[in-house]
C-alpha positions in Angstrom: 126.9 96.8 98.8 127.8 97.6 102.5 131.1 96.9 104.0 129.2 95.1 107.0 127.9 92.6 104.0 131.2 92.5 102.2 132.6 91.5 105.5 130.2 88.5 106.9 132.3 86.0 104.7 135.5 87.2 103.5 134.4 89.4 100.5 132.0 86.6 99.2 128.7 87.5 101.0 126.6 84.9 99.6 129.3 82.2 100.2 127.4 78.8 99.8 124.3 80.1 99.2 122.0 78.2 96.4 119.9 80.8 94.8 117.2 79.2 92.7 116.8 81.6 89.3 113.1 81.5 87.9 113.3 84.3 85.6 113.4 83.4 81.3 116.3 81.6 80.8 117.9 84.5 78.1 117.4 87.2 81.1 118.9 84.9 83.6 122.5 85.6 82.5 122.9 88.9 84.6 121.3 87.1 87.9 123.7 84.3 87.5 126.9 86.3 87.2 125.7 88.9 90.2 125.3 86.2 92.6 128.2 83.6 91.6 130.4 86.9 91.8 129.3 87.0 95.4 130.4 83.2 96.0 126.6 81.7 95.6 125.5 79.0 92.9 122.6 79.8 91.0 120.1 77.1 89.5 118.3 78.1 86.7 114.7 76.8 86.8 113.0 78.8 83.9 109.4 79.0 84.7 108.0 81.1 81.8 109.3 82.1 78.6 109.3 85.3 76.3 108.2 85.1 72.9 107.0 86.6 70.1 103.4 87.6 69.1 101.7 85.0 66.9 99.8 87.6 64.9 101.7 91.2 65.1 99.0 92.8 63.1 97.9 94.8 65.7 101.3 95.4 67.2 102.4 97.3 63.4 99.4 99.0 63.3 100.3 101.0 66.3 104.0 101.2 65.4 102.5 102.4 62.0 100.1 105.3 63.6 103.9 106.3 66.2 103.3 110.2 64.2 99.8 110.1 66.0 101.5 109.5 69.6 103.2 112.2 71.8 104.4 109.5 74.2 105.9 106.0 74.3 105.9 104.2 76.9 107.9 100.8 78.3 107.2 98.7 81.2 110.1 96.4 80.3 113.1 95.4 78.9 111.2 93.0 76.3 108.8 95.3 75.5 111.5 97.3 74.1 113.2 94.5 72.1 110.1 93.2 70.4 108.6 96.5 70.1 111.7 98.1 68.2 111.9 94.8 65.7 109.1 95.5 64.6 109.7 99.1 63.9 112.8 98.0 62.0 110.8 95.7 59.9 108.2 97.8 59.0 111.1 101.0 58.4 109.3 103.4 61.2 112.1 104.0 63.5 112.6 107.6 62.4 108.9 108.1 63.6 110.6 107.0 67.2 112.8 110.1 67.1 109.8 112.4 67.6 108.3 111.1 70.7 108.8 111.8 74.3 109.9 108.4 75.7 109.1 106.9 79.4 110.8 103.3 80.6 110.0 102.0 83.9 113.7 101.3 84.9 117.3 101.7 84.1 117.9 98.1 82.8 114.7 99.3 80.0 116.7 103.2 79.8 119.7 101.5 78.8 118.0 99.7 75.9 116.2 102.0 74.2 119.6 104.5 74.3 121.5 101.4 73.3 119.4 101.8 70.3 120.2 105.7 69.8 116.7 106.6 71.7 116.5 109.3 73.6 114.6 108.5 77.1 112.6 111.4 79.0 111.6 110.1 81.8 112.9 106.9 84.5 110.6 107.4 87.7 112.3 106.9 91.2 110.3 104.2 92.1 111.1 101.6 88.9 106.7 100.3 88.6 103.7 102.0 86.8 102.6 103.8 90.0 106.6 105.4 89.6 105.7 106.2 86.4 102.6 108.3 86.8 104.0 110.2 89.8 106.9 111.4 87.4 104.3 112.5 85.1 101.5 113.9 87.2 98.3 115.3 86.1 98.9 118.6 84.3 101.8 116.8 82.5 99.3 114.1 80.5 95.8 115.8 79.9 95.5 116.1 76.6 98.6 114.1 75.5 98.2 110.8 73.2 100.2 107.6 74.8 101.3 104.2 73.7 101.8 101.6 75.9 104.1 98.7 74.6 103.9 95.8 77.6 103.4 92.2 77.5 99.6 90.4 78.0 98.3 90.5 81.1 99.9 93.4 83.1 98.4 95.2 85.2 95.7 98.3 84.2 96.9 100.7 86.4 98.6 102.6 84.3 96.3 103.1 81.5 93.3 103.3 83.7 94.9 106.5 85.5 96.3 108.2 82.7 92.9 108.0 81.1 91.0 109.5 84.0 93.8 112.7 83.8 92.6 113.3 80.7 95.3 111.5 78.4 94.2 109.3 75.0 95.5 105.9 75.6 96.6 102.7 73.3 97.6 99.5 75.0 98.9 97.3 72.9 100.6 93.8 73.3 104.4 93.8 72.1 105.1 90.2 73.3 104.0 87.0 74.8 104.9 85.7 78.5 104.0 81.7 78.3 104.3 79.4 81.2 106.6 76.4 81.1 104.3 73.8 81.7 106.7 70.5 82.2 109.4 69.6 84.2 107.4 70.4 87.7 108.6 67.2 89.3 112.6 68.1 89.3 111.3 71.7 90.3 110.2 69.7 93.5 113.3 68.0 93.6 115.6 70.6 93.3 113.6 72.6 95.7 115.3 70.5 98.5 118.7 71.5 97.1 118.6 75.4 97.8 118.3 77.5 100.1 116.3 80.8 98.3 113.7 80.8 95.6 113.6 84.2 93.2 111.2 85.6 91.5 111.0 88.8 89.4 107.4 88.8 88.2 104.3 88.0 89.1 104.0 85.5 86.2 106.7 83.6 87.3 105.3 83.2 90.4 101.9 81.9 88.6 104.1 79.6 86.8 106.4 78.2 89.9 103.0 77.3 91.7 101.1 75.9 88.5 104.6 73.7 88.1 104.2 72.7 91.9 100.4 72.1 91.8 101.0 70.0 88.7 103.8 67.8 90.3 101.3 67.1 93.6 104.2 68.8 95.3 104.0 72.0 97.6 106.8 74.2 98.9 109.4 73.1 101.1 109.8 75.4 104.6 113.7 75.2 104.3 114.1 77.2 101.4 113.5 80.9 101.6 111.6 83.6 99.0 112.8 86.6 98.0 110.9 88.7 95.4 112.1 92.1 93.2 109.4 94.2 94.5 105.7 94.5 96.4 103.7 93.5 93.3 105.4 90.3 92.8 105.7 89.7 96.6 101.9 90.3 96.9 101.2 87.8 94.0 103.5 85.5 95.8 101.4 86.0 99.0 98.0 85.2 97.2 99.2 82.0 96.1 100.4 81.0 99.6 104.0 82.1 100.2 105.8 83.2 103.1 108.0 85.6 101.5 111.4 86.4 103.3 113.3 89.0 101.4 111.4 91.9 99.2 114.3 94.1 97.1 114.0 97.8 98.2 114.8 98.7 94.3 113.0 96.9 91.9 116.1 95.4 89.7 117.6 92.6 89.9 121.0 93.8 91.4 118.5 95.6 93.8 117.2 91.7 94.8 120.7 90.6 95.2 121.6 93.4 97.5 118.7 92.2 99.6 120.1 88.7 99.4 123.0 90.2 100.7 121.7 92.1 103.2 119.1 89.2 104.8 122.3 86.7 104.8 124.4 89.4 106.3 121.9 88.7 109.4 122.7 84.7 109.4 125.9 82.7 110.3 127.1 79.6 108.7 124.7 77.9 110.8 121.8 79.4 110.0 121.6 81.3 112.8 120.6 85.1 113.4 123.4 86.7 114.4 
């Protein structure tokens, strides 16, 4: 955090701030701590949640054929939870120990060495595209990968290391649902902040559905601020002006942006 930051409001940068939080509620926890630290109140608006798949039969058939696989590879946090109780279940996390081991980001690192994994590679740049310019061509022709990743996410990954020549299994580890209710005190608490998060593209998705839903559309006074360019874009394609875009894709790289774009603003709401 810069001292110029630090030093807008006393040590408490975000002093009076309300930070809405859309992110699942049991990966909110961080967020909320990061900014009340900071002298901001969060709200915590879930709008989708994680669970698990409703038939893993697929998922352990890949976690069964691991010996086949030279690497693993995670695109998040969740992946890695779900991914690894299943491995438990099924008594395959020796068969974890053998592979080479890629996570997206240090907050997905942490995890998997939480769990006594050892992690290969964390690209500079914490998104897929990161990820295959770590790797690189010569790196992944001929090589056998698993990707462990949630429904829906993007193909760019796959689609690339295919054409370089790698063998590549996608397979589902979890389930991001929508919350589909409570759209109409969205709207309402809408009018009582002054930023709305958002650290996927899927809770973007959901935020608008909610909105749509509720016959409500977004306020002008409260500000957007997004963890990286994909989520920013998908926030753009469904119509939102977004303010703040976190130069590191993490969410203590979102609040330092927070930080830095208030830095810029008096208590009036002025640019100073």
């Amino acid at each position: 955090m810069s001292d110029t930051a630090v030093a807008h409001s006393g040590g408490v940068p975000l002093s009076g701030q309300r930070i809405l939080i859309t992110r699942p509620r049991e990966q909110a926890g961080a967020f909320v701590r990061g900014v009340e630290a900071l002298g901001a109140r969060a709200v915590v608006f879930p709008t989708v949640e994680i669970l698990p798949l409703r038939d893993a039969g697929v998922l352990d058939e890949a976690v069964r054929g691991l010996p086949e696989q030279d690497w693993l590879v995670f695109t998040s946090a969740n992946g890695v939870r779900h991914f690894l109780e299943r491995c438990e279940a099924l008594g395959c996390v020796d068969s974890l120990k053998a592979l080479q081991v890629a996570a997206i980001g240090p907050q997905t690192a942490r995890l998997l060495e939480d769990n006594g994994l050892s992690v290969t590679l964390v690209p500079e740049e914490f998104r897929a595209e990161g990820i295959l310019a770590a790797l690189g061509p010569e790196r992944v022709r001929g090589r056998r990968f698993l990707l462990a990743r949630v429904a829906g996410a993007r193909d760019v990954l796959p689609e690339t290391l295919r054409r370089w020549g790698a063998a590549v299994t996608v397979v589902e580890a979890y389930r991001n649902e929508p919350v589909r209710h409570g759209g109409r005190r969205l709207a309402r608490l809408l009018g009582q902040v002054d930023w709305v998060t958002f650290t996927s593209p899927s809770t973007v998705s959901a935020f608008m559905d909610l909105l749509e839903q509720a016959g409500a559309g977004f306020p002008p006074p409260a500000r957007v601020a997004c963890i990286g360019p994909i989520t920013a874009n998908a926030a753009r394609e469904r119509g939102l002006a977004v303010d703040v875009e976190a130069r590191e894709y993490t969410v203590a790289g979102l609040i330092q942006a927070l930080v830095e774009c208030t830095a810029g603003v008096d208590e009036h709401g002025e640019n100073v």
